[in-house]
C-alpha positions in Angstrom: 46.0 118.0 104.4 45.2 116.9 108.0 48.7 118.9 108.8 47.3 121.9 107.6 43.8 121.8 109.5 45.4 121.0 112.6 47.5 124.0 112.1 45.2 126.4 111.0 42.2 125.3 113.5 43.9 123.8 116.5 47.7 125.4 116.2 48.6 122.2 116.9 50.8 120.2 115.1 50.5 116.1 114.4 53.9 115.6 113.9 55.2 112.5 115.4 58.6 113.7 115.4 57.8 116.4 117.6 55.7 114.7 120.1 57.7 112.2 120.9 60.9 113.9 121.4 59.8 117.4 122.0 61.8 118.4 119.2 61.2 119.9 115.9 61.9 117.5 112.6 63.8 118.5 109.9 60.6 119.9 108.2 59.0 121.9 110.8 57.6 125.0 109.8 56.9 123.5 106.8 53.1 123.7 106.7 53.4 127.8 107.8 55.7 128.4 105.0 52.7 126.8 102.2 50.4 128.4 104.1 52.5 132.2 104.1 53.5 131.3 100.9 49.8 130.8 99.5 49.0 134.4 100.9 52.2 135.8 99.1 54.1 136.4 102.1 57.4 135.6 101.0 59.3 136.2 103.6 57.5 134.6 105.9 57.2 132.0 103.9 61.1 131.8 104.3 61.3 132.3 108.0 59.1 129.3 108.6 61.3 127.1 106.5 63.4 128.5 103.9 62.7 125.1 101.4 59.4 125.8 101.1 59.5 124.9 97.4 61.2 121.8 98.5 58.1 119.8 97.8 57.7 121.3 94.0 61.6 120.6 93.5 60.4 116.9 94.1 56.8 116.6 92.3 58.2 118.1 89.6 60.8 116.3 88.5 59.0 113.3 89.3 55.9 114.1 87.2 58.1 113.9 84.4 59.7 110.8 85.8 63.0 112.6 86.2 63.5 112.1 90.3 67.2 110.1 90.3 68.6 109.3 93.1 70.7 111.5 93.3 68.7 114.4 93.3 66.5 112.6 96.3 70.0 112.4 97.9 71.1 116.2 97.3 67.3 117.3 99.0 67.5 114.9 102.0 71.2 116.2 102.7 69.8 119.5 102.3 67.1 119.4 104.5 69.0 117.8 107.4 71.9 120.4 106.8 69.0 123.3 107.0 68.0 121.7 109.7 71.2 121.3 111.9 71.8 125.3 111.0 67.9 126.0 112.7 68.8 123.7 115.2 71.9 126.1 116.3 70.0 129.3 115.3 66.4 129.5 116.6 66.2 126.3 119.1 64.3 126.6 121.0 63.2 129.8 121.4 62.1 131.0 117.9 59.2 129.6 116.0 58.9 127.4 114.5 62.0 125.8 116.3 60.4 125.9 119.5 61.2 122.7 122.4 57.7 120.8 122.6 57.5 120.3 127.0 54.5 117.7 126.2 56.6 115.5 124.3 56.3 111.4 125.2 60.4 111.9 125.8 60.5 115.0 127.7 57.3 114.6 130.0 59.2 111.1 130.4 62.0 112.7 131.5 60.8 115.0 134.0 58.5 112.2 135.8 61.5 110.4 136.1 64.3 113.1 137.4 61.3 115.3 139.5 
């Protein structure tokens, strides 16, 4: 919930992830996609992060006490696969795969080499 405040008020994110290394995590985009998603902008929705229904795929299952291991296993892999492919394809140009400059890491990095 505080995710999607920050996002819709501040268009910031709170992702530790991303401010620390400047990089987006595996779920980035993930609160734009609900968000399109909610306003029945599918595509959108899609662009942002194409498992969007990720979360439902887990609080399903596990609502009916269904969520093995295996199926935890098949979503993580998943994800980090999507995200490898989004890594290649929109970094770091195209939201929502965009670098982070105030990152911990790279303002770090550029104290240290400038």
């Amino acid at each position: 919930m505080i995710a999607l405040l920050a996002d819709v008020f501040f268009q910031e994110s709170i992702c530790v992830f991303l401010r620390l290394s400047g990089i987006p995590c595996p779920a980035c985009g993930m609160t734009r996609a609900a968000i399109a998603l909610f306003n029945f902008d599918v595509s959108s929705a899609l662009m942002y992060h194409p498992l969007v229904l990720m979360p439902a795929a887990i609080c399903i299952p596990a609502l009916f006490g269904k969520l093995t291991e295996r199926i935890c296993i098949i979503l993580v892999a998943l994800l980090l696969l999507i995200w490898i492919i989004r890594m290649f394809t929109m970094f770091p140009n195209q939201a929502p795969m965009i670098f982070y400059e105030r990152g911990l890491i790279p303002v770090i990095f550029n104290r240290i080499f400038n």
